[in-house]
C-alpha positions in Angstrom: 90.2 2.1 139.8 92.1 4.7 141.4 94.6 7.1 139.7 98.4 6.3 140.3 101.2 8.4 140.6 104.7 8.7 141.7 105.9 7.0 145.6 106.4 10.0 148.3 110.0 8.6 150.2 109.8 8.8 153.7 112.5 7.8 156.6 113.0 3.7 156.8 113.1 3.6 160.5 109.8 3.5 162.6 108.4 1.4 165.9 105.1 -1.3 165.6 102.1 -0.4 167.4 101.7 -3.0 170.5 99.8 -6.5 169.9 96.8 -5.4 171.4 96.1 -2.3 170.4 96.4 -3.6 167.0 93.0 -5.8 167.3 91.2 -3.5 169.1 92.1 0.5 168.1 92.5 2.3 164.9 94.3 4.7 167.3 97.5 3.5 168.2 99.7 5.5 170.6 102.6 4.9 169.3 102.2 5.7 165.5 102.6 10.0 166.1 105.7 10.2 165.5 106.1 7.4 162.9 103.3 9.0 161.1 105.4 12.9 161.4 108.5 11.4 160.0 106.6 10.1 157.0 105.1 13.2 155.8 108.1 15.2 156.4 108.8 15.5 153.2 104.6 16.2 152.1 104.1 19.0 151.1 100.2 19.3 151.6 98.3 22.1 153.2 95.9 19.7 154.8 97.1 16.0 156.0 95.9 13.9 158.3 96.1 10.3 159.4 94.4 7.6 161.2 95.1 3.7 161.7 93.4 0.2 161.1 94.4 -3.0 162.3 95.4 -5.2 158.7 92.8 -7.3 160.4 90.4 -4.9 160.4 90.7 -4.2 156.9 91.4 -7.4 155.4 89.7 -10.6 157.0 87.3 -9.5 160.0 83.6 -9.2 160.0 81.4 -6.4 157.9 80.3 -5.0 161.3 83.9 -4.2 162.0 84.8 -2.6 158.4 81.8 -0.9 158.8 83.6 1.2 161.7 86.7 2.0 159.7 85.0 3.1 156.9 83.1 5.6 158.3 85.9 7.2 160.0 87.8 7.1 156.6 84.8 8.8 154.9 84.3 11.3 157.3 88.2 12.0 157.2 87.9 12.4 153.1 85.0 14.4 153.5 87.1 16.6 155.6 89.7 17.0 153.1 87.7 17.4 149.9 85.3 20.6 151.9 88.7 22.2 152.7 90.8 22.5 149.2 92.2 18.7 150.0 95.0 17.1 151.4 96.4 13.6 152.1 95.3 11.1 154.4 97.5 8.6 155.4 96.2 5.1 157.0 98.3 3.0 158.8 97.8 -0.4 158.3 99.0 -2.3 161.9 100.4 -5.0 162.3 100.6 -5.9 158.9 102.0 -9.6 158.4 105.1 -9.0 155.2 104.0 -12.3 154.1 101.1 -10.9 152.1 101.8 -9.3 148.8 100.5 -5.6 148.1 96.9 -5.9 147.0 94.3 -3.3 148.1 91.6 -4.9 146.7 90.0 -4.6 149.6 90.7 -1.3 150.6 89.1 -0.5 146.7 85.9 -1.4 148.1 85.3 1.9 149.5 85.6 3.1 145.9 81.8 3.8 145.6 81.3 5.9 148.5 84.2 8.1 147.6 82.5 8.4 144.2 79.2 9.4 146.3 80.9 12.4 147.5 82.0 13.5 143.8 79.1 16.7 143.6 80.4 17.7 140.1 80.5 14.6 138.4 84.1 15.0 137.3 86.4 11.7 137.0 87.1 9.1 139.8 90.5 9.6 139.1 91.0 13.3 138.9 89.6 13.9 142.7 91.2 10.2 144.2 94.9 8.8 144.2 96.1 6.1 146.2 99.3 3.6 147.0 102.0 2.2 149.4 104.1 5.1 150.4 107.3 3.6 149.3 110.5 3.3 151.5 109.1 3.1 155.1 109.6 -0.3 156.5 109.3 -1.8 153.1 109.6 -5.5 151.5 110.7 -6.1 147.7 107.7 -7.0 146.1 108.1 -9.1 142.5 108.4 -6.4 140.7 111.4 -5.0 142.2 109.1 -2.4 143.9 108.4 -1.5 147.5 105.7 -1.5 149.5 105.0 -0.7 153.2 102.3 -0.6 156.0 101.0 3.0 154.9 98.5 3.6 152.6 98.7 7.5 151.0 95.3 8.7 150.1 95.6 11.5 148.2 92.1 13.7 147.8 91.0 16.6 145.8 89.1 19.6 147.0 85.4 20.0 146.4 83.9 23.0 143.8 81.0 23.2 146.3 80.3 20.6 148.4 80.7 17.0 149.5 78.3 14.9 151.3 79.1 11.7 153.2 75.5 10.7 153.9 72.5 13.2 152.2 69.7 11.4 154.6 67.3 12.4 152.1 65.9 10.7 148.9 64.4 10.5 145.7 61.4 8.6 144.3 61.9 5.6 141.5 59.3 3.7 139.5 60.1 0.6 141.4 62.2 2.3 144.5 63.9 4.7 146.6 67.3 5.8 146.0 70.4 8.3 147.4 70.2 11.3 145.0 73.0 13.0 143.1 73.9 16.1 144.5 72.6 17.7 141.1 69.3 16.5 141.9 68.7 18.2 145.0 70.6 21.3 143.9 67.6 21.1 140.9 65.1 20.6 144.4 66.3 23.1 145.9 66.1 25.7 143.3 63.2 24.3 141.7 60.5 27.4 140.8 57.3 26.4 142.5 54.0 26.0 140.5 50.9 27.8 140.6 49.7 24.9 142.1 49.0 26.1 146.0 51.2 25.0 148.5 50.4 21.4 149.5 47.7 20.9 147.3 47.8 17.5 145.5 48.0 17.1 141.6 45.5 14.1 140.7 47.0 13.8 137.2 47.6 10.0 136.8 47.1 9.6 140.6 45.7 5.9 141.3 43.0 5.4 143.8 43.8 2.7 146.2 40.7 0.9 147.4 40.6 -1.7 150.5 37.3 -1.6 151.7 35.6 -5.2 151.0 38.7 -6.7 150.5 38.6 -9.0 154.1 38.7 -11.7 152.2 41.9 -11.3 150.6 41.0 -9.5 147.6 43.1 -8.5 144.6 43.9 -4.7 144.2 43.4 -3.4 140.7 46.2 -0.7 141.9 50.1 -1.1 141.5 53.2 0.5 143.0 54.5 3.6 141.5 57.0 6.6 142.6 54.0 8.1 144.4 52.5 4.8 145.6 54.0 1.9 148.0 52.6 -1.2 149.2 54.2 -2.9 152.2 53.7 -6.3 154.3 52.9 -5.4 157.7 52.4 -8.5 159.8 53.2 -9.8 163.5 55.7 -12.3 163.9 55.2 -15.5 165.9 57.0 -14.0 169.2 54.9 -10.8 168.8 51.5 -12.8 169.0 52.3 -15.2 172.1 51.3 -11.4 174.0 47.7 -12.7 173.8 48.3 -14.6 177.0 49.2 -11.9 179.2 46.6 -9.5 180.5 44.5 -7.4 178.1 46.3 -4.0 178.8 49.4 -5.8 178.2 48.2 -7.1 175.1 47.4 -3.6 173.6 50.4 -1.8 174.1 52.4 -4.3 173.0 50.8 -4.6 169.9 50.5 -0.9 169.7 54.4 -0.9 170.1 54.7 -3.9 167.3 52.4 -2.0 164.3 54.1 1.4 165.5 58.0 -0.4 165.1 56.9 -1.8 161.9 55.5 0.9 160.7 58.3 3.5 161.4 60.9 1.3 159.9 62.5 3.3 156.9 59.2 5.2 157.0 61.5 8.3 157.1 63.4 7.3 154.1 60.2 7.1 151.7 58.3 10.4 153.5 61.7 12.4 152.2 61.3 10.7 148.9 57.9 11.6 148.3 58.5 15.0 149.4 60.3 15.8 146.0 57.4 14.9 144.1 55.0 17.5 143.1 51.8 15.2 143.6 53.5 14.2 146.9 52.9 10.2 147.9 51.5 7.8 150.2 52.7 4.4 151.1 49.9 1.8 152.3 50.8 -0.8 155.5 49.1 -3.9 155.2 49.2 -5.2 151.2 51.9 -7.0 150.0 52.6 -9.1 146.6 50.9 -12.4 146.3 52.3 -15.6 146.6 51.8 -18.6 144.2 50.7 -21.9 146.0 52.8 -25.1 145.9 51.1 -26.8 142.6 51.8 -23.5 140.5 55.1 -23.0 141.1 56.3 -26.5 139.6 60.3 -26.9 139.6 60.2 -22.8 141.1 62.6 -22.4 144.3 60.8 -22.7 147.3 61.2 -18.9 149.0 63.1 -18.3 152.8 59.0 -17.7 153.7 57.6 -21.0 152.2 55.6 -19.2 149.8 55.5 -19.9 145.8 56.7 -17.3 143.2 54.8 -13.9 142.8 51.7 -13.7 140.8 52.5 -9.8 140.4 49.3 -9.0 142.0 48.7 -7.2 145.1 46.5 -8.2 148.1 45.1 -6.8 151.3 45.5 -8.7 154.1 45.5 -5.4 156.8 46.3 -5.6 160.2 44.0 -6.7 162.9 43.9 -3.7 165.2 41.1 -2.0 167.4 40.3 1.4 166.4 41.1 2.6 170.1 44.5 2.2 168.9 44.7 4.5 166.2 45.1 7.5 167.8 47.7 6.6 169.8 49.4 4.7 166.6 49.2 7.5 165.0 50.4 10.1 167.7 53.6 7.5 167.8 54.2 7.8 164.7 54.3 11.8 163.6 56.2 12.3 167.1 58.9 10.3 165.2 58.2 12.4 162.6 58.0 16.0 163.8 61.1 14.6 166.7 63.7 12.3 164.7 63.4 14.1 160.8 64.6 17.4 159.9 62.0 19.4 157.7 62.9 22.7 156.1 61.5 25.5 154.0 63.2 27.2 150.7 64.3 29.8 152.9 65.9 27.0 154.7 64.4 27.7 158.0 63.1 24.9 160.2 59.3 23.9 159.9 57.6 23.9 163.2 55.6 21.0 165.0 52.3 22.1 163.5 53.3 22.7 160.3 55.0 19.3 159.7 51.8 17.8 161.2 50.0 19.9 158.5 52.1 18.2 155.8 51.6 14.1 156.7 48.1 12.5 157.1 47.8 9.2 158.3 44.5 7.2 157.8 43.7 3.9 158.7 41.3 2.3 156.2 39.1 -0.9 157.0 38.9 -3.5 155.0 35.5 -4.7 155.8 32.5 -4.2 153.8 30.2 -2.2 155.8 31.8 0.7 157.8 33.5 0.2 160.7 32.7 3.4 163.5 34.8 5.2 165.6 35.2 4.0 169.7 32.5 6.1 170.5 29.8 3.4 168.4 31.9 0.3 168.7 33.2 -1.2 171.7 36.7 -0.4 172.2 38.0 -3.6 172.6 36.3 -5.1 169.1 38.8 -5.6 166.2 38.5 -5.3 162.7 41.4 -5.2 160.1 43.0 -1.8 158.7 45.5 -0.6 156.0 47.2 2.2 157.5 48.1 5.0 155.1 50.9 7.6 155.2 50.5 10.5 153.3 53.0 13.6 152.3 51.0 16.1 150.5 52.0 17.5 147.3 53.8 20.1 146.1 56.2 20.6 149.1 58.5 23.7 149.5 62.1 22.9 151.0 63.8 19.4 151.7 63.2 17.3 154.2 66.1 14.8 155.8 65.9 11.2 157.8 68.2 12.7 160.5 67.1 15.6 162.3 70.8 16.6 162.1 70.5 16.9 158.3 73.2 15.7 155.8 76.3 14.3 156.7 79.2 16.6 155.5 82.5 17.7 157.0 85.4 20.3 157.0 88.6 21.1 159.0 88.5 24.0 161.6 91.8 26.0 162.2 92.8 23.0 164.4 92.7 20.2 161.5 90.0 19.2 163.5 87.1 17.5 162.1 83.4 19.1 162.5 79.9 19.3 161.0 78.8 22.1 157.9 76.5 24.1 158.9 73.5 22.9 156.8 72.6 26.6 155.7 76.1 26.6 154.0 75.2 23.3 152.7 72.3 24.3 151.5 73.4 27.2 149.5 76.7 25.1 147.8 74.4 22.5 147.1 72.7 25.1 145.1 75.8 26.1 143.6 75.7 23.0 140.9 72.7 24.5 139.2 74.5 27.6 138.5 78.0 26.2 138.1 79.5 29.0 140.5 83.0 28.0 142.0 82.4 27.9 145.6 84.7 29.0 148.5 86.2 26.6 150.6 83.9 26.3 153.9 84.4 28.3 156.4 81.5 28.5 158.7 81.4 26.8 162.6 77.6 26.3 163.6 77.0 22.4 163.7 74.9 21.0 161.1 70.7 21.0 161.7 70.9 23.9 164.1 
């Protein structure tokens, strides 16, 4: 829980925002100089503020909290890269009748914890309460409590990062790193192995041919290895009664959404691994039928409970459509990711195309040629495999902005860390070195 600590007092008089800006801004123009005459008396070099509707933050929908949230992490951010402050949240239209609990508010607590780099205490780096005195009600304990929240945040010792867009490879998933991890990434020594040449040690070998029929895979997922269902949904197939071109690009369109759905997220997880990774489209975990699962739950899907085995089904494709599958795919790649080397410099086009393979494997018996033997139009079924090569040099992020970190200007004005700056407090953590609060303009991912 958050730390606690003695009430700031501020002035008892103030105006309400108006009814409808309370439902529908977390800007109200009338809280300036409310919000002024309650930190009169703060002494903090950095404060700022911002407003939520006590709707917003107590009863509506996620969607809705999801909006506020962000702007009060990217606020905290803010504060922590630039020796801290206070940030105080007015809560409008706030209804007296209900008592003093921020429960709700507390849910934020784990993304504040996110941006702890250093791995010191919740409560050394986060404080928070009603600021008491300010349009206040006697709660049952004789205390006071009002419609502002005081946040009170600690400065970083290198850097904190809303959002890292990058990360690192589980057994059984993916998962947002600690900022030690990619401080150890990013100052990793490189091995004699050359650069992007693959370590086979313990490296399974994922075979699909001859399994049309459904066959079992002897292989299993892994930190290097990921399996995922790739089919057509019933909407997606009633495009076989429109015209044949129609039919192919939309299909085209389909396998290349599908596949480029968190595609990014596992490519920059596989990236930290020294044998690199592949993730295969087109096998999935079989189901149980009906008579085996007994009293089991029947699943959303229909099916019965796992067997834990794998099986290819593949994805009924022609192979005129690989190319341009593929060409789909490493433009979102090379377009929408942000690759860079240990220098920190960006990697071009054709070097990020020399670092992902994509293969699309059949899963009939005999081979299946190229357009140029087979007729364009015949189909066949394919696992498509995505491949980052090993031993990768640099860090790669979803966003082709980079991470997602924040400091105040000169204005108080919230703007992007350049990611080279990021880059080198990051690096910071392995050493231990105090860092100097940021300082630098240049948006982040340029």
């Amino acid at each position: 829980m958050f730390g606690s600590t003695d009430s700031y007092t501020v002035p008892t008089t103030s105006t309400h925002c108006e009814p409808e800006q309370q439902a529908t801004d977390m800007s109200c123009s009338k809280c300036e100089k409310k919000y002024k005459a309650c930190i009169d008396n703060i002494n903090e070099r950095n404060t700022l503020h911002m407003d939520v509707a006590q709707s917003i933050l107590f009863h509506l929908r996620k969607e809705t909290r999801q909006t506020f949230k962000e702007k009060l992490l990217k606020k905290v951010c803010s504060l922590r890269n630039s020796r801290g402050g206070i940030l105080v949240i007015h809560v409008t239209g706030r209804d007296q009748k209900f008592g003093p609990s921020l429960d709700r508010f507390d849910e934020v607590e784990n993304d504040l914890s996110n941006m702890i780099e250093d791995d010191t205490p919740f409560c050394e780096n986060y404080t928070r309460y009603w600021i008491d005195g300010c349009q206040g009600v006697e709660s049952g304990a004789g205390h006071r409590y009002t419609d502002y929240i005081l946040l009170h945040v600690s400065g970083s010792g290198s850097i904190s990062t809303r959002d890292f867009n990058t990360y690192m490879p589980r057994y059984g998933s993916i998962i947002r790193p600690k900022a030690r991890e990619l401080a150890g990434v990013l100052t990793r020594v490189s091995t004699e192995t050359k650069p992007h040449e693959e370590n086979n040690v313990n490296k399974q070998e994922i075979k699909v041919k001859g399994r049309e029929k459904k066959r079992l895979l002897s292989g299993y997922k892994s930190r290097d290895v990921q399996f995922k269902r790739l089919r057509l949904t019933d909407s997606q197939k009633k495009t076989e009664t429109n015209d044949g071109n129609n039919i192919r690009e939309q299909n085209i369109n389909n396998i290349t959404n599908k596949v480029m759905d968190r595609l990014s997220d596992y490519v920059t997880a596989f990236t930290k691994l020294t044998e690199g990774g592949a993730i295969y489209y087109g096998i999935e975990e079989e189901k149980g039928q009906e008579k085996e699962r007994k009293k089991a739950t029947r699943s959303q899907t229909g099916d019965g409970p796992p067997t834990h085995h794998y099986v290819v089904n593949g994805i009924l494709m022609s192979p005129d459509m690989h190319e341009v599958v593929k060409a789909n795919i490493m433009t979102d790649i090379t377009e929408n990711m942000l690759w860079h080397n240990e220098q920190g410099d960006k990697y071009g086009e054709d070097e990020i195309n020399n670092l992902v393979e994509i293969s699309f494997h059949s899963t009939s018996e005999a081979e299946v040629e190229t357009a140029v033997g087979t007729a364009a139009g015949e189909e066949d079924t394919y696992v498509i495999e995505v491949r980052v090569k090993g031993n990768f040099r640099g860090i790669a992020f979803t966003s082709k902005t980079g991470p997602c970190a924040d400091r105040l200007d000169d204005k108080k004005d919230t703007i992007a860390v350049d990611i080279k700056d990021w880059e080198k407090r990051i690096k910071l953590l392995q050493t231990n070195s105090p860092a100097q609060p940021v300082t630098s303009s240049p948006q982040a991912g340029q």
